[in-house]
C-alpha positions in Angstrom: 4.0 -25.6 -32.5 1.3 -24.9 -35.6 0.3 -21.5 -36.4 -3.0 -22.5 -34.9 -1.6 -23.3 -31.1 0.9 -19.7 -32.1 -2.5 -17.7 -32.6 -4.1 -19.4 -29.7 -1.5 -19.0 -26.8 -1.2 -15.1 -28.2 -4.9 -14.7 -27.9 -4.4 -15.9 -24.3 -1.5 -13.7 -23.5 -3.5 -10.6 -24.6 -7.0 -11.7 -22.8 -4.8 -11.6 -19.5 -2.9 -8.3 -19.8 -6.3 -7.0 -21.0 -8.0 -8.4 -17.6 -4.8 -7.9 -15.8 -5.4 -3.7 -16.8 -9.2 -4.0 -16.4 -8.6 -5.1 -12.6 -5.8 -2.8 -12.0 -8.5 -0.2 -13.4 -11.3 -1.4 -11.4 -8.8 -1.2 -8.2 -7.7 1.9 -9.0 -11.4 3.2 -8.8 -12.2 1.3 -5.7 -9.5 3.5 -3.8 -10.1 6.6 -5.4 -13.7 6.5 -3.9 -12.3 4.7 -0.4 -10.4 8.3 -0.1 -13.2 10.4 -0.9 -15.5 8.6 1.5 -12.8 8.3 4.2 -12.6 12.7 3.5 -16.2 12.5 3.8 -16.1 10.9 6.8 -12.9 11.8 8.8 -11.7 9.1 11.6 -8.9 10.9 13.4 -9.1 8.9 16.5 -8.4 11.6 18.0 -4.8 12.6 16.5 -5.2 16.0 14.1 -3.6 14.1 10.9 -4.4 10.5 11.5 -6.4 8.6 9.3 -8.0 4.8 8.7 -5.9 4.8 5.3 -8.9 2.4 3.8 -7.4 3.6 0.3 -4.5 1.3 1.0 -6.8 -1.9 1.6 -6.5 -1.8 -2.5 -2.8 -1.1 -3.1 -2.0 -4.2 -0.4 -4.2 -6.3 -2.1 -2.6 -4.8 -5.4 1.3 -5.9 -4.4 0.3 -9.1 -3.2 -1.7 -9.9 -6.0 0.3 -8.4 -8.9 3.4 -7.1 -7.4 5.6 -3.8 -6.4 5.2 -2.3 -10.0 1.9 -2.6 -9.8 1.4 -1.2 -6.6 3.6 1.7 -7.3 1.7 2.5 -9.7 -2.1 2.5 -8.0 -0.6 4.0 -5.1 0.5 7.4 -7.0 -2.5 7.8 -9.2 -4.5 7.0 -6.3 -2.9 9.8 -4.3 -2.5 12.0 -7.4 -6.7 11.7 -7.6 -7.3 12.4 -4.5 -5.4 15.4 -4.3 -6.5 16.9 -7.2 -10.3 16.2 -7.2 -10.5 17.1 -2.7 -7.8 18.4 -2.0 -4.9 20.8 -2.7 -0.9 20.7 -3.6 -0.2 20.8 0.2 -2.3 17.5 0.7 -0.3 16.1 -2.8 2.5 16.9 -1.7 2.3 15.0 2.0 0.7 11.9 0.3 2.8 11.3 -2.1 5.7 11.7 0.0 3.9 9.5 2.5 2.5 7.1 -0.2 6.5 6.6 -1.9 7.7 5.7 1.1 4.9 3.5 2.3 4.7 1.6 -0.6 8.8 1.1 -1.2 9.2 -0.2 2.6 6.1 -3.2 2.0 7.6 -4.2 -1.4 10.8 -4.6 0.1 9.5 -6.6 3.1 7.0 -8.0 1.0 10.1 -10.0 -0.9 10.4 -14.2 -0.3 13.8 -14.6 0.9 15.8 -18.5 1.2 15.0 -19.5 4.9 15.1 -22.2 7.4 11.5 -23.3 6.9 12.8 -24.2 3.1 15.8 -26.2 4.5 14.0 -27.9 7.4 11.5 -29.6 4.7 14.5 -30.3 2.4 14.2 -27.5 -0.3 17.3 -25.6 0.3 16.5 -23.5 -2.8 12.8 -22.8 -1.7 12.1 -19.4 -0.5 9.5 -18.1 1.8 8.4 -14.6 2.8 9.6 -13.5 6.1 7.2 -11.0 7.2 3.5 -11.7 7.0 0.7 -9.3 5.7 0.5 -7.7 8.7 3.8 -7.3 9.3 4.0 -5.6 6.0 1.1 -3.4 6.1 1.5 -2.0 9.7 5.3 -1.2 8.9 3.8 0.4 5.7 1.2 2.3 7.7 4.3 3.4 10.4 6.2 4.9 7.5 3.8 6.4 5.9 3.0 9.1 8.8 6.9 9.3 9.6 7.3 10.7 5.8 4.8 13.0 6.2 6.0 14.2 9.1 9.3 14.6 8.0 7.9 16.4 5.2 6.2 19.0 7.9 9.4 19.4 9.2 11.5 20.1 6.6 8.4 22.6 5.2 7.4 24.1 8.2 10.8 25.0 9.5 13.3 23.7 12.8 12.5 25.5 15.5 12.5 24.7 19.6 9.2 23.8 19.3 9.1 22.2 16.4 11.0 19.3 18.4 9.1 19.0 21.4 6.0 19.0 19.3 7.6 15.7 17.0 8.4 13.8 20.4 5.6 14.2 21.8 3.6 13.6 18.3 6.0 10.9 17.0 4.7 7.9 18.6 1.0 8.9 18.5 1.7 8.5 14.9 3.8 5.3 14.9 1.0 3.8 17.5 -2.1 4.9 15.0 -0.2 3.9 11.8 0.4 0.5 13.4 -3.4 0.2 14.1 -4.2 1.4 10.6 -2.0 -1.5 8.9 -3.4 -4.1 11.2 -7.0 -3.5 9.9 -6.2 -2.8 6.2 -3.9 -6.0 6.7 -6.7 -7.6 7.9 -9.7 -6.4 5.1 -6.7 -7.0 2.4 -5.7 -11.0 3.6 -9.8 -12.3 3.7 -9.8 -10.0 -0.2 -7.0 -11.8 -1.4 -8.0 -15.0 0.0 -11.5 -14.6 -1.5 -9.9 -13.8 -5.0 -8.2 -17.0 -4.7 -11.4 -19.0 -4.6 -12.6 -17.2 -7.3 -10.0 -17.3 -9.7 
């Protein structure tokens, strides 16, 4: 390899992480304003807490189009945003909490493991995710509202009623953080399959 192809194929390498930061950038944006509308415009569904989570339509298209680190990092700076241009340390600190966990359970699921579909078309080594998108993103949505109800608890203190209240509340919040994931899976899976078309 000439200096020539050296210069060329490092001129490359830089116009990608440079377009690889500009979209991360451009993502970023997309759910900073996706949290201010969706404050704007509250869905509760009826739940005092519960939210759409439209925000996270761009950090599921994020890990499945750049990865965990990636969507790590969008998913704090989103939250820590949000929190400090509408809201307050309380709403940071449920978020986060909420957003850590969220994000840590779908980049774990979100892994390709080696499984039968590899071996049954004769590619022992060939590994294949085991969970789809929306298997990911509704077990990200479930977790996220049992962090930050587990952060209410341990906050808000222990008592007698404090437990009745979390039975009675727990599942509202699984059921509505199931929804939630199903639709951001949804808007997500036709954005990443338009990207593909595009790039």
């Amino acid at each position: 390899m000439n200096v020539e192809q050296k210069n060329e194929k490092t001129w490359h390498g830089s116009k990608g992480k440079v377009r690889r930061q500009a979209e991360l950038g451009l993502l970023l944006a997309v759910a900073v304003i996706l949290g201010y509308v969706e404050a704007l415009v509250p869905v509760s569904a009826g739940v005092p807490g519960v939210k759409l989570g439209l925000a996270n339509c761009a950090v599921l298209f994020v890990l499945y189009r750049y990865g965990a680190k990636a969507a790590m990092a969008v998913s704090i700076l989103r939250t820590v945003v949000i929190a400090a241009l509408f809201g307050s340390f309380a709403m940071l600190l449920y978020s986060l909490c909420g957003a850590l966990c969220s994000i840590m359970v779908m980049a774990v699921m979100r892994r390709k493991w080696r499984g039968k579909i590899g071996e049954k078309e004769g590619h022992a080594d060939r590994k294949e995710p085991f969970f789809s998108i929306y298997g990911v993103s509704a077990a990200g949505g479930v977790m996220h509202n049992i962090a930050q109800l587990a952060v209410a608890f341990a906050v808000l203190g222990t008592g007698q009623a404090w437990k009745w209240w979390i039975c009675v509340y727990l599942p509202l919040l699984m059921v509505c953080g199931l929804a939630a994931g199903l639709v951001n899976a949804l808007i997500a899976g036709a954005l990443l399959g338009r990207s593909a078309v595009i790039k």
